[in-house]
PASEKOL-944070 format. One record per residue: x, y, z of N, C-alpha, C in turn. Coordinates in pm, 1 decimal. Layout:
BEGIN
NODE,X,Y,Z,X,Y,Z,X,Y,Z
...
//
This chain:
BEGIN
NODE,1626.6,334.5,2461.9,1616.4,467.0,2405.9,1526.4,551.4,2496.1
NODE,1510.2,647.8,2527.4,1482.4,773.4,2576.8,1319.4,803.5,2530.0
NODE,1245.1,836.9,2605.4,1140.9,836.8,2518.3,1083.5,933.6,2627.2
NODE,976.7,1035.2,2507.0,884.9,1135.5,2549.6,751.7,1106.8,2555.2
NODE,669.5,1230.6,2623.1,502.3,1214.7,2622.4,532.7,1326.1,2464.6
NODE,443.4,1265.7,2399.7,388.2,1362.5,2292.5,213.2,1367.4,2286.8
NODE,169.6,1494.5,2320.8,8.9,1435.4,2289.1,-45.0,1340.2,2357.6
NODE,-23.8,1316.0,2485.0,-64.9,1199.7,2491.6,-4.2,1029.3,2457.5
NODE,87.3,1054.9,2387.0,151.7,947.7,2332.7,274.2,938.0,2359.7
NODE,329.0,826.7,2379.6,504.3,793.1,2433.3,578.4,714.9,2323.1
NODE,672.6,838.2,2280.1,752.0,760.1,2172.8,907.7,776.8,2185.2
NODE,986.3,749.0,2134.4,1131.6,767.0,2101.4,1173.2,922.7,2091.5
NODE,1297.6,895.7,2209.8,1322.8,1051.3,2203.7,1408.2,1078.8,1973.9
NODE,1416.5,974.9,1945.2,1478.1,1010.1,1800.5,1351.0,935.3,1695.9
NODE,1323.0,1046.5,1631.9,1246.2,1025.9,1540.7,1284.3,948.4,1373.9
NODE,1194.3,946.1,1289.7,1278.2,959.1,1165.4,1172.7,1085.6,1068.6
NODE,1289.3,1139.2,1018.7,1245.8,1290.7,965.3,1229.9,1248.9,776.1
NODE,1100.0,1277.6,739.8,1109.8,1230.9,585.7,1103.0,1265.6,513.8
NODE,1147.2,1431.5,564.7,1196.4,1546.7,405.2,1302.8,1450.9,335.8
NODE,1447.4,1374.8,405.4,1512.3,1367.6,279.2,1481.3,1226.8,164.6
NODE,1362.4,1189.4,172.7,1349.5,1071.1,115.0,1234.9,1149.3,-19.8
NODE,1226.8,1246.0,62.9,1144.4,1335.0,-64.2,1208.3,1492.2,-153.1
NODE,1317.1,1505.0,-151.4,1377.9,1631.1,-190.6,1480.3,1582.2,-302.3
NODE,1539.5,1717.2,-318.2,1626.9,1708.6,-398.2,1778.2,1567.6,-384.6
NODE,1796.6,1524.9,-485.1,1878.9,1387.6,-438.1,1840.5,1279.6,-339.1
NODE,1713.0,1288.1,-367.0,1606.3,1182.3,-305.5,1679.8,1091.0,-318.2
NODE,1664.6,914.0,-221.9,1658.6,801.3,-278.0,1522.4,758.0,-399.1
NODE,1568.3,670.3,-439.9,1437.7,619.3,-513.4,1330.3,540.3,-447.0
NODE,1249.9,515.6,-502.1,1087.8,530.6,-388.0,1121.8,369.9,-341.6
NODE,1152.0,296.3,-389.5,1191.1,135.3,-298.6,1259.1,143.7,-199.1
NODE,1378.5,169.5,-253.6,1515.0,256.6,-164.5,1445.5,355.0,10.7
NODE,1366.5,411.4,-54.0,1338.9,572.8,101.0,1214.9,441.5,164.2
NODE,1091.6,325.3,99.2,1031.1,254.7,150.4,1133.6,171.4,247.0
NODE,1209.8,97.4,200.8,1281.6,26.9,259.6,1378.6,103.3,387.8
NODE,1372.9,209.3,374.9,1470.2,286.8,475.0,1351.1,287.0,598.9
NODE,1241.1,380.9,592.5,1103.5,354.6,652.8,1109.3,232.8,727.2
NODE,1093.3,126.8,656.9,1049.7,-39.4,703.2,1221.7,-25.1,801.2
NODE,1337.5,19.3,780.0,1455.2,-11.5,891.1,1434.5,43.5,1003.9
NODE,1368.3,170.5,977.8,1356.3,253.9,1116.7,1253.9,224.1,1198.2
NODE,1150.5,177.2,1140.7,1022.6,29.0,1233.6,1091.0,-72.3,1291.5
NODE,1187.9,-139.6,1223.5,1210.8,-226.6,1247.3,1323.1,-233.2,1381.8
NODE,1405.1,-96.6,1401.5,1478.6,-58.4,1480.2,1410.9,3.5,1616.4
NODE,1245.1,9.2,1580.3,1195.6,42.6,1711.7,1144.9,222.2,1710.5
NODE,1171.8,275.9,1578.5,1093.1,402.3,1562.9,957.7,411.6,1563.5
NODE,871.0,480.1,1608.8,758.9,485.7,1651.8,689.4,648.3,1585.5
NODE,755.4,685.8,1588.7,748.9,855.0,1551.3,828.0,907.2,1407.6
NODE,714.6,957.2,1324.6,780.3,984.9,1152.2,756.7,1148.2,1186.0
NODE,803.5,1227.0,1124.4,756.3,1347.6,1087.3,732.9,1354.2,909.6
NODE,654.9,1416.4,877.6,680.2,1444.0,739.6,579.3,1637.4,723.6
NODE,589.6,1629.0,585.9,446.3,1778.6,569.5,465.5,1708.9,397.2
NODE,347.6,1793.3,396.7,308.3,1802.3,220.7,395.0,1895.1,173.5
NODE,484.0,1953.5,213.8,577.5,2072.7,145.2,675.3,2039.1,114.2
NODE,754.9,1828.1,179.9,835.8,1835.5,143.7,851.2,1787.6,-5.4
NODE,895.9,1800.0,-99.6,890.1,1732.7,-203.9,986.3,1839.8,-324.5
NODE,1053.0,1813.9,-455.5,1119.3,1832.7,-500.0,1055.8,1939.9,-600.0
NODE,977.8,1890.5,-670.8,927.8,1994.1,-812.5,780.2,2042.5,-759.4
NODE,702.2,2194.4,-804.2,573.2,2184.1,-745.9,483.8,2089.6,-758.3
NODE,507.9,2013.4,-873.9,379.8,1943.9,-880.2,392.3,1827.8,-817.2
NODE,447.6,1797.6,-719.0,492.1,1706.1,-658.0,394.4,1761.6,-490.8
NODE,337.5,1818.5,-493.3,294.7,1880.6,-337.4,242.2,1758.9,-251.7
NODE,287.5,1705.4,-174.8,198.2,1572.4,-76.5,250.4,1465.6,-108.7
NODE,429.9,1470.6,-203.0,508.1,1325.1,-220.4,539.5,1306.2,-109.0
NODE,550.4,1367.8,7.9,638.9,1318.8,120.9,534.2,1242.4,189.5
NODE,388.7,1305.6,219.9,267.7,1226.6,326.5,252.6,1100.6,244.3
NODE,212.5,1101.9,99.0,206.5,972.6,49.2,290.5,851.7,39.0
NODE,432.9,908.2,18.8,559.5,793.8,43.1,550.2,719.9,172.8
NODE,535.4,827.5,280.3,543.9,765.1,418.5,368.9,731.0,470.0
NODE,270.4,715.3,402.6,130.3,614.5,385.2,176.3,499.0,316.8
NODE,228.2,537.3,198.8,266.6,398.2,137.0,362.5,261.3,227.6
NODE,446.0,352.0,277.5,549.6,276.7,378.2,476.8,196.9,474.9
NODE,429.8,264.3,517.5,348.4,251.1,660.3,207.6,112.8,631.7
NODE,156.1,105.7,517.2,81.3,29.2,473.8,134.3,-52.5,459.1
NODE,238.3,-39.8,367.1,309.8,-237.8,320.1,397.9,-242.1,431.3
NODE,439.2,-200.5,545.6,462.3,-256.7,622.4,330.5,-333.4,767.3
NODE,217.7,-281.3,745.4,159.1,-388.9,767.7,134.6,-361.3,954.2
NODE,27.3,-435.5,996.4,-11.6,-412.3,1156.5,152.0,-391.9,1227.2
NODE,243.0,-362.6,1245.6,377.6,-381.9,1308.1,348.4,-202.6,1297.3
NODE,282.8,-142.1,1177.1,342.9,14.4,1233.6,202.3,62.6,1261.2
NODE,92.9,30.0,1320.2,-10.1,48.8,1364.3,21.3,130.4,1510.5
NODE,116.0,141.6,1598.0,140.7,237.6,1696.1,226.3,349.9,1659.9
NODE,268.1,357.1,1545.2,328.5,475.3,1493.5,262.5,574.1,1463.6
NODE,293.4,733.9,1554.9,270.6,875.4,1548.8,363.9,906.4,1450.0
NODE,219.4,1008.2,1369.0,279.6,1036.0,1219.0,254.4,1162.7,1204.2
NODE,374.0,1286.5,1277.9,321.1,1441.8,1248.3,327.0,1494.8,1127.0
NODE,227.5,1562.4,1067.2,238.5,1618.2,935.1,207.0,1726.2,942.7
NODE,236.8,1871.1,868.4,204.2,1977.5,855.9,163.8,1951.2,729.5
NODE,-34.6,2064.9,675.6,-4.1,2027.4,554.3,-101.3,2186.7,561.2
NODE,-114.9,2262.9,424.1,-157.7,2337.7,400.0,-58.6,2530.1,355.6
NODE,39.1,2441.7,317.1,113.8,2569.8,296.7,150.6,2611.5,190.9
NODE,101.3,2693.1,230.3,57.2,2807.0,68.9,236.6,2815.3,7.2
NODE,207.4,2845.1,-149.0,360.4,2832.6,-204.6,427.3,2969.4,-172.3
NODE,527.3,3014.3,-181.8,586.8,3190.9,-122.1,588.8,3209.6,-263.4
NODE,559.8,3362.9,-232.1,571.4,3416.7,-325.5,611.3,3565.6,-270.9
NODE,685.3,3627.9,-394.0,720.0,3749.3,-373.2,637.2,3832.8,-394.3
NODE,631.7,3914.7,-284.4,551.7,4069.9,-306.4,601.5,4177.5,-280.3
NODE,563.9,4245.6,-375.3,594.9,4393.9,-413.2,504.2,4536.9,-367.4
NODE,492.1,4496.8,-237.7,411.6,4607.4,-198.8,457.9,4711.0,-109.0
NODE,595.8,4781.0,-135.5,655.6,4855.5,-113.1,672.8,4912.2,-298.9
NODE,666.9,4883.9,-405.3,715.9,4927.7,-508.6,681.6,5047.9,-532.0
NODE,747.4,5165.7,-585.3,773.9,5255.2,-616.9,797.6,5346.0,-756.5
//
């Protein structure tokens, strides 16, 4: 596989992306763990996730925690895995500061 400098760090030009293990028509949380533990096991090195991805608001930071959880019970094997997260984003909201 193809692999980049990121940061300092050399990983797989193909990542695994872990909005959909946290959104709408999610797998279930064994199910998206076990998907995690395939893509280690296939030699992924590089996760993306953010705290934004996730389904209902009160859910804010299901995606960083699913993929901590993963990453833990899988154990020293994902100890070289780069884990980008965006986190701090404010919810949208509409404004009305043109109103009339």
């Amino acid at each position: 596989m193809q692999q980049r400098t990121l940061g300092g760090h050399t990983v797989p030009a193909i990542g695994l992306g872990g909005r959909p293990l946290s959104i709408q028509d999610r797998p279930d949380e064994d199910r998206s763990i076990a998907t995690v533990h395939a893509a280690l096991d296939a030699g992924v090195t590089f996760i993306d996730t953010a705290d934004a991805s996730h389904r209902q608001a009160n859910e804010v930071g299901h995606n960083d925690e699913l993929l901590a959880r993963a990453l833990h019970e899988y154990g020293s094997g994902a100890d070289g895995v780069l884990v980008a997260t965006k986190a701090g984003h404010p919810p949208r909201r509409r404004h009305m500061d043109h109103e009339q």
